[in-house]
TORMARTOR-161536 format. One record per residue (C-alpha): residue number from 1; x negated, y negated, z negated. Coordinates in nm, 2 decimals, decimal comma. Example, Ala and Ser with C-alpha at 12.3 -4.5 7.8 and 13.67 -1.06 7.14 Angstrom:
<rs>
{r 1; {-1,23; 0,45; -0,78}}
{r 2; {-1,37; 0,11; -0,71}}
</rs>
This chain:
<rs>
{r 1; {19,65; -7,36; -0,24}}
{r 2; {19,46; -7,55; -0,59}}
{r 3; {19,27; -7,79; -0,56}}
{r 4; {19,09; -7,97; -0,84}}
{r 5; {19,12; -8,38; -0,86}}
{r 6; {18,87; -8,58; -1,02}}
{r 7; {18,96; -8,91; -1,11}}
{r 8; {18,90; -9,23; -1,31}}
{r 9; {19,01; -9,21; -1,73}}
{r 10; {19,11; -9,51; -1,91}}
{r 11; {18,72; -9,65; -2,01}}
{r 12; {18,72; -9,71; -1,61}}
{r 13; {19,07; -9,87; -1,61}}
{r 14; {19,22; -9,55; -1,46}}
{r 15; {19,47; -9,31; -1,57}}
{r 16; {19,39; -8,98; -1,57}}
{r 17; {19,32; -8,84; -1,82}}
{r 18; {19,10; -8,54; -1,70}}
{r 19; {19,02; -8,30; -1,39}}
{r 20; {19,35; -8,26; -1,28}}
{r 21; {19,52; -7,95; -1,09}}
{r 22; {19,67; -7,99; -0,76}}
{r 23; {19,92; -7,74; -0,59}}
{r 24; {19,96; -7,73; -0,17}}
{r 25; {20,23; -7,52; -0,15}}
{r 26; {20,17; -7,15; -0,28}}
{r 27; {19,89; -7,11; -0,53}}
{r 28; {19,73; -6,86; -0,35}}
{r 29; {19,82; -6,99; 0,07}}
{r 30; {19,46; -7,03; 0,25}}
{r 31; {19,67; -7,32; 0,40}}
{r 32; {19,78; -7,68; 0,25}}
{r 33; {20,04; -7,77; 0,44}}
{r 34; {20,30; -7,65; 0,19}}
{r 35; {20,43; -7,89; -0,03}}
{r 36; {20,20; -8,09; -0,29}}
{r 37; {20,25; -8,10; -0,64}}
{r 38; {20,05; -8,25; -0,99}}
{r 39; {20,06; -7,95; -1,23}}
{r 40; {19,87; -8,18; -1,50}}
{r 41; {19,52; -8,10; -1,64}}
{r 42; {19,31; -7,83; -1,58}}
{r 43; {19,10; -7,96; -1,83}}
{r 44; {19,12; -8,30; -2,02}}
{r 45; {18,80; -8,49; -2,08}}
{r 46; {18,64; -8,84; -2,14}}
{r 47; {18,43; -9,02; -1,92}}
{r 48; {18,61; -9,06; -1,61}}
{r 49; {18,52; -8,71; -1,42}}
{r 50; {18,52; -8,92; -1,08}}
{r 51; {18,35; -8,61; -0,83}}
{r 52; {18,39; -8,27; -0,91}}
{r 53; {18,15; -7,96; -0,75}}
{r 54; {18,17; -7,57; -0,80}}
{r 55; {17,90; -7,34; -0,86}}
{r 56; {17,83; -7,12; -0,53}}
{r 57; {17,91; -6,78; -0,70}}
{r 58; {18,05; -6,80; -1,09}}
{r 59; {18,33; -6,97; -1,21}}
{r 60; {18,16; -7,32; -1,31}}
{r 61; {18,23; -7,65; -1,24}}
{r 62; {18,02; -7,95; -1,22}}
{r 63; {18,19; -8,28; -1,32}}
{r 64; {17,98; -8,66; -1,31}}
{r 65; {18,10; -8,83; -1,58}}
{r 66; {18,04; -9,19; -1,40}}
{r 67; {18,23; -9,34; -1,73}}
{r 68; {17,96; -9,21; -1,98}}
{r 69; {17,70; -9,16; -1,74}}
{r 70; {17,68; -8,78; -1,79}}
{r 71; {17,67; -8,47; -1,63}}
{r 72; {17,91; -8,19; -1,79}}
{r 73; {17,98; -7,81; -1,64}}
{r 74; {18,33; -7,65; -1,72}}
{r 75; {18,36; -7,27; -1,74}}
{r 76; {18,70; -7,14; -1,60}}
{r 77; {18,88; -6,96; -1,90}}
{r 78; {19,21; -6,89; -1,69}}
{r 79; {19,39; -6,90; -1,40}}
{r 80; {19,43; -7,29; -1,44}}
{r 81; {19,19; -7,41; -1,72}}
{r 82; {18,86; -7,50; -1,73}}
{r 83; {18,66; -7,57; -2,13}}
{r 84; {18,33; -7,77; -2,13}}
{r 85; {18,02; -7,53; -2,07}}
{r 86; {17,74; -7,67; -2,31}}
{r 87; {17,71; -8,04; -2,38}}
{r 88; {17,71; -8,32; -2,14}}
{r 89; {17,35; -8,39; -1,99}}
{r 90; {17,27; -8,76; -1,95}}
{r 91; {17,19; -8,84; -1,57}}
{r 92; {17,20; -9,24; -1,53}}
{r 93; {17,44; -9,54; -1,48}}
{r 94; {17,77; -9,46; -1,35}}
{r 95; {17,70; -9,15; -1,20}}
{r 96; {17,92; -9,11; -0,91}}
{r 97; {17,84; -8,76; -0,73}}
{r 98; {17,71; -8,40; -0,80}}
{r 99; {17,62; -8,18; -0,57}}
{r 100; {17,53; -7,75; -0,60}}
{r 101; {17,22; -7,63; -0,43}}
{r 102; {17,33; -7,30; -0,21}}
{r 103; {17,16; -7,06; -0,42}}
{r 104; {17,30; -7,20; -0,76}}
{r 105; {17,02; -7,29; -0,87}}
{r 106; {17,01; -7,65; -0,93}}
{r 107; {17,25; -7,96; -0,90}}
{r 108; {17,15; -8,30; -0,79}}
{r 109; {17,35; -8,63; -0,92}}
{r 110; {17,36; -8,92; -0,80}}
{r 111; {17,41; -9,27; -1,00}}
{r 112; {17,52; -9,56; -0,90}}
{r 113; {17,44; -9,77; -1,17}}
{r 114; {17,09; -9,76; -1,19}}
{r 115; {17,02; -9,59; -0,83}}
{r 116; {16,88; -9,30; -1,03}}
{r 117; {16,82; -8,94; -0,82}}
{r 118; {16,84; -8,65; -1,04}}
{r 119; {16,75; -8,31; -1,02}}
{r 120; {16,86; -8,05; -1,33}}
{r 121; {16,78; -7,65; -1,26}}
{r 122; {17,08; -7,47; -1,37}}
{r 123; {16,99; -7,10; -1,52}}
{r 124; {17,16; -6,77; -1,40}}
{r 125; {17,51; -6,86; -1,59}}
{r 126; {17,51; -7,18; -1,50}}
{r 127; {17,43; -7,42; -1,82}}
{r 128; {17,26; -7,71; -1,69}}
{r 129; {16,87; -7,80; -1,81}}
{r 130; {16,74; -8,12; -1,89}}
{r 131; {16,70; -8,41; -1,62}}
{r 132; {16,43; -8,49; -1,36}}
{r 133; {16,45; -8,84; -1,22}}
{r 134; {16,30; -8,90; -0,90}}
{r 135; {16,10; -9,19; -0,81}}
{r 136; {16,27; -9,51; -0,74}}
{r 137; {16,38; -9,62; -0,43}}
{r 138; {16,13; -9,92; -0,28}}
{r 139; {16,38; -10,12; -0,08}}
{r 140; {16,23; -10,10; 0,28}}
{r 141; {16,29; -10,48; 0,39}}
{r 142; {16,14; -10,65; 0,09}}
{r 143; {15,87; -10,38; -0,01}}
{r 144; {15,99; -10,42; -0,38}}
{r 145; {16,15; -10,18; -0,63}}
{r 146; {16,58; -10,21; -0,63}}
{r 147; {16,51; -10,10; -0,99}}
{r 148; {16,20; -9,93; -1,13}}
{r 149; {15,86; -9,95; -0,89}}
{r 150; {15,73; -9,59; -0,84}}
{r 151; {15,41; -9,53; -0,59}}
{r 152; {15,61; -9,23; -0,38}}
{r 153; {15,25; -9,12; -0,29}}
{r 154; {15,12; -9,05; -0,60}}
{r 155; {15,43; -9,07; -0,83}}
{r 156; {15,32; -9,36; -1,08}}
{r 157; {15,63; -9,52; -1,23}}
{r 158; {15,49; -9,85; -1,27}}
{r 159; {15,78; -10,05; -1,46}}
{r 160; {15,70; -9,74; -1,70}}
{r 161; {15,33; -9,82; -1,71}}
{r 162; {15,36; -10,20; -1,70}}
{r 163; {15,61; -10,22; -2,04}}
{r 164; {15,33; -9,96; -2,21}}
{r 165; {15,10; -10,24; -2,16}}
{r 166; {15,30; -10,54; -2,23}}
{r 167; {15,39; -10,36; -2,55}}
{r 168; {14,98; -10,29; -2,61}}
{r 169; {14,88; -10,60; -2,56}}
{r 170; {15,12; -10,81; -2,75}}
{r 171; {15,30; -11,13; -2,72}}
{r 172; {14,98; -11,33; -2,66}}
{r 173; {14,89; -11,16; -2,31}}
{r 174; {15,19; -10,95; -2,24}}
{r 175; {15,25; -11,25; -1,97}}
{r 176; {14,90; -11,14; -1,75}}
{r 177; {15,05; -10,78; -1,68}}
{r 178; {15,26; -10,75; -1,33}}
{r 179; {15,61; -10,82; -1,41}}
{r 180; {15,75; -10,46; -1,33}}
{r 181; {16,04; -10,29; -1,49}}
{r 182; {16,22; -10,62; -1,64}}
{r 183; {16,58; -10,61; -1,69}}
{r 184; {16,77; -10,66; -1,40}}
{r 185; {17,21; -10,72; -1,49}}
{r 186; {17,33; -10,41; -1,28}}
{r 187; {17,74; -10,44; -1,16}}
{r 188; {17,94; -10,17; -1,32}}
{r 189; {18,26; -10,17; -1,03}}
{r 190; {18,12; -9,90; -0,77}}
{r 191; {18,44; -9,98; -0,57}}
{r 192; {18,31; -10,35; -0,50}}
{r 193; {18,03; -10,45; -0,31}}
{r 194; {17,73; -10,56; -0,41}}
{r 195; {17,59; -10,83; -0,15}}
{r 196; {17,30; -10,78; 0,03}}
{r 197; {17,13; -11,04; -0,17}}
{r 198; {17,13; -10,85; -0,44}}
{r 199; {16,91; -10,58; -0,28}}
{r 200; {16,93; -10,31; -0,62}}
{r 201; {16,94; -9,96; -0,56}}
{r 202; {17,28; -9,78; -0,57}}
{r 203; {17,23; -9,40; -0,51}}
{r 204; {17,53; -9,21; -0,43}}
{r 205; {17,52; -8,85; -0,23}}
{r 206; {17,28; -8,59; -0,17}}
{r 207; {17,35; -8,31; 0,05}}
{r 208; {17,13; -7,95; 0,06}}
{r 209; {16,99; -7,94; 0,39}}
{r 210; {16,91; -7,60; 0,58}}
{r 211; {16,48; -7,53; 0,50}}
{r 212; {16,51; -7,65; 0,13}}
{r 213; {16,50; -7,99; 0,22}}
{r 214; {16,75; -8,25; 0,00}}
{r 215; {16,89; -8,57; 0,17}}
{r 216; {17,03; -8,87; -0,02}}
{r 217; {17,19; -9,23; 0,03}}
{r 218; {17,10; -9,54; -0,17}}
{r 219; {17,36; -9,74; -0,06}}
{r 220; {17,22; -10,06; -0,18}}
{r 221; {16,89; -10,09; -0,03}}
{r 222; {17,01; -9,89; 0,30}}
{r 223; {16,79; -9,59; 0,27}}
{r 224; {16,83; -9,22; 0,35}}
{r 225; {16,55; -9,00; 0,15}}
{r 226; {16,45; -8,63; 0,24}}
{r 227; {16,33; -8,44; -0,05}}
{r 228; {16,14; -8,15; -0,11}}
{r 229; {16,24; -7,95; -0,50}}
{r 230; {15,93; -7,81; -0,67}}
{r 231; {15,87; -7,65; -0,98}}
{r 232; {15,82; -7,99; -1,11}}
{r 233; {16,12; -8,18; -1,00}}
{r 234; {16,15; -8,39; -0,60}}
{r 235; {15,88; -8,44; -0,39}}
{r 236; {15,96; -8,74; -0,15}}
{r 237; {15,88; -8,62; 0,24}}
{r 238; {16,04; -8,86; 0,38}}
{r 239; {16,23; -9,23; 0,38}}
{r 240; {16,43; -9,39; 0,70}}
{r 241; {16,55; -9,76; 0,61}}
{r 242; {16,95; -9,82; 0,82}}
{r 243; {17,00; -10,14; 0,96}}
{r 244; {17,02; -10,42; 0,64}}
{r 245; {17,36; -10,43; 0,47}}
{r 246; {17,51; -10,12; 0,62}}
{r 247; {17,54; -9,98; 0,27}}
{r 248; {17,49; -9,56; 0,36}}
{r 249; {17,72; -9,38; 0,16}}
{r 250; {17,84; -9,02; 0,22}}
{r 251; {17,67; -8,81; 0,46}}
{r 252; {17,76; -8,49; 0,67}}
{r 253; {17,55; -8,20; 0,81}}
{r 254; {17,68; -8,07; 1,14}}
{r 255; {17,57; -7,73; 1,25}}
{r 256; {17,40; -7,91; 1,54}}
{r 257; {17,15; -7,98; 1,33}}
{r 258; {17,25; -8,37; 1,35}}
{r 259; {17,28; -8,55; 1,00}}
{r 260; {17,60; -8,78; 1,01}}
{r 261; {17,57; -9,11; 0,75}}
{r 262; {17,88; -9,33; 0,68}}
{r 263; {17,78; -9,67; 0,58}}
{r 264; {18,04; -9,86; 0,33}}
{r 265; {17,95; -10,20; 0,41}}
{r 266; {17,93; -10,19; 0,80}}
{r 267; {18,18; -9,89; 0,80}}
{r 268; {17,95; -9,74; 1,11}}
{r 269; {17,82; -9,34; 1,15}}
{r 270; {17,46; -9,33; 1,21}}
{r 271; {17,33; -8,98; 1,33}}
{r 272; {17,00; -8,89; 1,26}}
{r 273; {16,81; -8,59; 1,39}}
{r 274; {16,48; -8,35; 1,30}}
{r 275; {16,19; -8,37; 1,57}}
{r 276; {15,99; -8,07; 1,64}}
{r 277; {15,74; -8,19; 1,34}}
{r 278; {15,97; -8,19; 1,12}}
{r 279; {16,09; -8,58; 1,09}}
{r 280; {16,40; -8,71; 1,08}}
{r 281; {16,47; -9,05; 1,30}}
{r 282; {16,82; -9,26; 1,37}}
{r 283; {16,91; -9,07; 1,71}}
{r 284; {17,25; -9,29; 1,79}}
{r 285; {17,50; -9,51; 1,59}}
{r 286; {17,86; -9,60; 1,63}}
{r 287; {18,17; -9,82; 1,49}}
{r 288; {18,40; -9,62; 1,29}}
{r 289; {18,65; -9,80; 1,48}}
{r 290; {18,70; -10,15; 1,70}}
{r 291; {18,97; -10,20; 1,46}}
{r 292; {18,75; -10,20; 1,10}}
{r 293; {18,61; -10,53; 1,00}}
{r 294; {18,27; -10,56; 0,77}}
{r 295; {18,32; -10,77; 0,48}}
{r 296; {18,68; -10,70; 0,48}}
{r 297; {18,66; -10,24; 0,50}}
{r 298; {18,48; -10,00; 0,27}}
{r 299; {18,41; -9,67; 0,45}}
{r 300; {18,46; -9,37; 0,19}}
{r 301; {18,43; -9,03; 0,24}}
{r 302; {18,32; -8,83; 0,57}}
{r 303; {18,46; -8,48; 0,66}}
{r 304; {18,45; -8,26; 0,97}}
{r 305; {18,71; -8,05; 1,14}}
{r 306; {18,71; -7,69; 1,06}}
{r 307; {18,54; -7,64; 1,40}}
{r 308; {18,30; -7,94; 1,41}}
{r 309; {18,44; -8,12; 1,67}}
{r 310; {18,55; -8,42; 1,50}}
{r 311; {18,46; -8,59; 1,15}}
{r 312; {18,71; -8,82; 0,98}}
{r 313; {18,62; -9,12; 0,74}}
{r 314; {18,83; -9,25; 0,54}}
{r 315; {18,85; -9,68; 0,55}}
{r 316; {18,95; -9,84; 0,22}}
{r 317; {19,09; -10,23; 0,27}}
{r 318; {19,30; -10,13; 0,58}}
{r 319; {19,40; -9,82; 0,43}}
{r 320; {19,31; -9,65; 0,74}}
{r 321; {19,19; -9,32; 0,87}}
{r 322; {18,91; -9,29; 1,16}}
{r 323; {18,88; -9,00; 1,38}}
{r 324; {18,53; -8,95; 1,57}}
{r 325; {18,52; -8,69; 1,86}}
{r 326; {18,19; -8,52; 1,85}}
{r 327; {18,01; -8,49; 2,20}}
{r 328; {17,77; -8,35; 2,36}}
{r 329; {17,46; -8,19; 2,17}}
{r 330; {17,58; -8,35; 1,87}}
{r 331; {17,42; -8,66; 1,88}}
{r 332; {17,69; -8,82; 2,04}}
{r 333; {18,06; -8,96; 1,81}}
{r 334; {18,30; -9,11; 2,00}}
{r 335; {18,57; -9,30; 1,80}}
{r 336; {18,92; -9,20; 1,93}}
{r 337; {19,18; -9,29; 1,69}}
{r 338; {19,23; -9,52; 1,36}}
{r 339; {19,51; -9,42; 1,16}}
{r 340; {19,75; -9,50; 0,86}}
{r 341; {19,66; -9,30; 0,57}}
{r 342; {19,99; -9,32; 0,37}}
{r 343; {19,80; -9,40; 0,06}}
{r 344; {19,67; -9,69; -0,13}}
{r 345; {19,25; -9,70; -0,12}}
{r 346; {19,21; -9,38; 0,05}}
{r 347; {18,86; -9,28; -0,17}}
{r 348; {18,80; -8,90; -0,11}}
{r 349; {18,96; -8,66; 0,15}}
{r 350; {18,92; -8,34; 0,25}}
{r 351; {19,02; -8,08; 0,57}}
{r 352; {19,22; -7,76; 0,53}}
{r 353; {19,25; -7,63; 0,84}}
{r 354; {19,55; -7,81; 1,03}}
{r 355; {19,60; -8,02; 0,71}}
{r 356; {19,36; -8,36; 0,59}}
{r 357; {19,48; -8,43; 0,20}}
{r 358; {19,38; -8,82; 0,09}}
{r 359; {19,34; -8,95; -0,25}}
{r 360; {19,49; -9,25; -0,30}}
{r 361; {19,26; -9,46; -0,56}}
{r 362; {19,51; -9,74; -0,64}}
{r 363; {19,84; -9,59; -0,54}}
{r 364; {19,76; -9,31; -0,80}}
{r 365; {19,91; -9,00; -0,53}}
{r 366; {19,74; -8,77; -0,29}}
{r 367; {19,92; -8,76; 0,07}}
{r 368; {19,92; -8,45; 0,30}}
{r 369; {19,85; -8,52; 0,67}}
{r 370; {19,90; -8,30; 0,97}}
{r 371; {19,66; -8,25; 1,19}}
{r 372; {19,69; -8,21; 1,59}}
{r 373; {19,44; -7,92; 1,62}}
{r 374; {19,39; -8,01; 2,00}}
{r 375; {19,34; -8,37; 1,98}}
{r 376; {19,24; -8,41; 1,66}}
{r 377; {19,38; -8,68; 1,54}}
{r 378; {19,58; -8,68; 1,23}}
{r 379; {19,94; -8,74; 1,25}}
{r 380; {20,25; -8,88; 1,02}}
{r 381; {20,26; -8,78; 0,61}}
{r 382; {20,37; -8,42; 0,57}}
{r 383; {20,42; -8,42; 0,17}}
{r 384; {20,29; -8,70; -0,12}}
{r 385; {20,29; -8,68; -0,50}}
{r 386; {20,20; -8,85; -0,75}}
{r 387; {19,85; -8,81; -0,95}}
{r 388; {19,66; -9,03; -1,13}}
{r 389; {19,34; -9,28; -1,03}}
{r 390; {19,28; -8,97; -0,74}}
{r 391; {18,89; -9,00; -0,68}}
{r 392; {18,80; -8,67; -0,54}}
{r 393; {18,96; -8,32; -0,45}}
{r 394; {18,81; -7,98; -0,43}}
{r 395; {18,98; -7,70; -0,29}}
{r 396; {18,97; -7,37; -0,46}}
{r 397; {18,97; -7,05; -0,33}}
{r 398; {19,24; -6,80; -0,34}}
</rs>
């Protein structure tokens, strides 16, 4: 099997140098238990390419440049190689994640940076269009804006309003307008924590919901949005607010129809559900593990079994992998088993099957893990191999 790696260049003190191309055994196995292998770059680029997404149905790939702040699609030009597809579309501050609508017709990103949500329609080969930028995240225990203050009802961006009238009326009563939209200093390190002081929006991950809705994470002002796309861009239909300082991060949709959140800060999985009406509420919430410890774990990424009957998270600090059993209607995750990972800062993971492959952030190698298909609970290191600042991998198919 390939697999694509995205991963952090040198402007983000990491050492790739591009989207790299990973080998699990044979190139075309629908398995990736074989063993793993770094066959270089499938396409070099700037800008640290630190999540990677296909198109649904052409050869395209979506990179975020979180480095440069930039959204850039790659067409495939062989069996291994990948050349940049039109220029690179701005999106926002470290953009960190890019995800492909169903029907290939748009791409959200997410950035980190500046908590922006963006929406960019993509046309029928692919090239990306210029950004929308959803209204700003109001951080829902303080009422106030994590960046820019937008009125979700009516969709007024009011930092933008209040510096067109500072700048009208001068030095000598710019001081009476509402003091919207000033510079706030923004951490650039999406590995590190922001504390929940800080309270400033850090979107990361949307995820296409079945009925056209859009979900997405700001991870620093603990809110999960539900968006509606129009011809016009994102219309909000809903906000829920997680516990403060849980940090949602990555999310999960599970055919039950349940919405799995991982929280980075709290390193918990909150499950949130759709009533009749057609609103989401927080149905249940659990511990990744006894074993993880706020303050001291990051949760990462959140995958489910091939089946649905478990999700896995991986736990960067302890280095750890958590296995959650789902039960019931869904609504239920029981934690069952918190297990080495084999790899330094274990940011992105993924499921093949009876195989889990973890990218090791800091130990610059992605590890192989076997997975007991009854129990589900991964077991000792099958293969390793070395590959540089490993942020995210994407399977490819055969």
């Amino acid at each position: 099997m390939r697999l694509l790696v995205g991963g952090y260049t040198a402007e983000m003190d990491g050492s790739a140098s591009g989207i790299g191309m990973l080998l699990a055994g044979a190139a075309d196995a629908v398995l990736a238990g074989g063993s793993l292998g770094f066959a270089g770059d499938a396409v070099a680029t700037g800008g640290s390419p630190s999540w990677v997404a296909r198109h649904p149905s052409l050869d395209v790939l979506y990179a975020a440049l979180e480095g440069t702040g930039a959204v850039q699609a790659f067409r495939r030009t062989g069996e291994t190689s990948w050349a940049a597809f039109g220029a690179p579309v701005e999106a926002g501050e470290l953009v960190c994640h890019v995800a492909v609508a169903p029907d290939g017709g748009s791409l959200m990103a997410a950035c980190w940076g500046d908590g922006r949500v963006v929406r960019m329609k993509l046309d029928g080969a692919g090239r990306l269009s210029s950004p929308w930028i959803a209204p700003a995240a109001i951080d829902p225990h303080t009422g106030e804006s994590g960046s820019t203050t937008v009125d979700a009802a009516v969709g007024i961006d009011l930092a933008a309003a209040a510096r067109a009238l500072r700048e009208a009326a001068g030095d000598e009563y710019a001081h009476l307008v509402p003091d919207y939209g000033r510079d706030e200093p923004v951490a650039d390190d999406t590995d590190a924590a922001a504390p929940v002081a800080d309270r400033v929006s850090r979107s990361h991950h949307s995820v296409f919901l079945p009925g056209g809705l859009i979900a997405t994470t700001d991870m620093g002002l603990d809110l999960v949005r539900f968006w509606r796309a129009g011809a016009d861009g994102l219309r909000l239909a809903q906000a829920i607010a997680l516990p403060q300082g849980t940090g949602p991060r990555h999310m999960v949709w599970h055919p039950s129809g349940h919405l799995y959140v991982v929280t980075e800060l709290s390193c918990e999985v909150f499950v949130l559900a759709q009533a009749a009406d057609g609103t989401w509420s927080v149905v249940a919430g659990t511990p990744l593990s006894p074993a993880t410890t706020a303050g001291l774990d990051l949760a990462a990424e959140l995958a489910p079994s091939r089946d649905g009957e478990f999700v896995y998270a991986g736990v960067r600090g302890s280095n750890t992998l958590a296995t959650l059993r789902v039960r019931g209607t869904g609504a239920d995750l029981q934690p069952i088993a918190l297990v080495e990972s084999g790899v330094d800062w274990p940011r992105h993971h993924v499921v093949v099957r009876d195989t889990l492959l973890v990218a090791g952030q800091r130990s610059d190698e992605v590890a192989s893990l076997t997975l007991d298909l009854r129990t589900g609970v991964p077991g000792g290191i099958r293969h390793r191999t070395a590959a540089p600042s490993p942020t995210c991998l994407l399977p490819l198919p055969a």
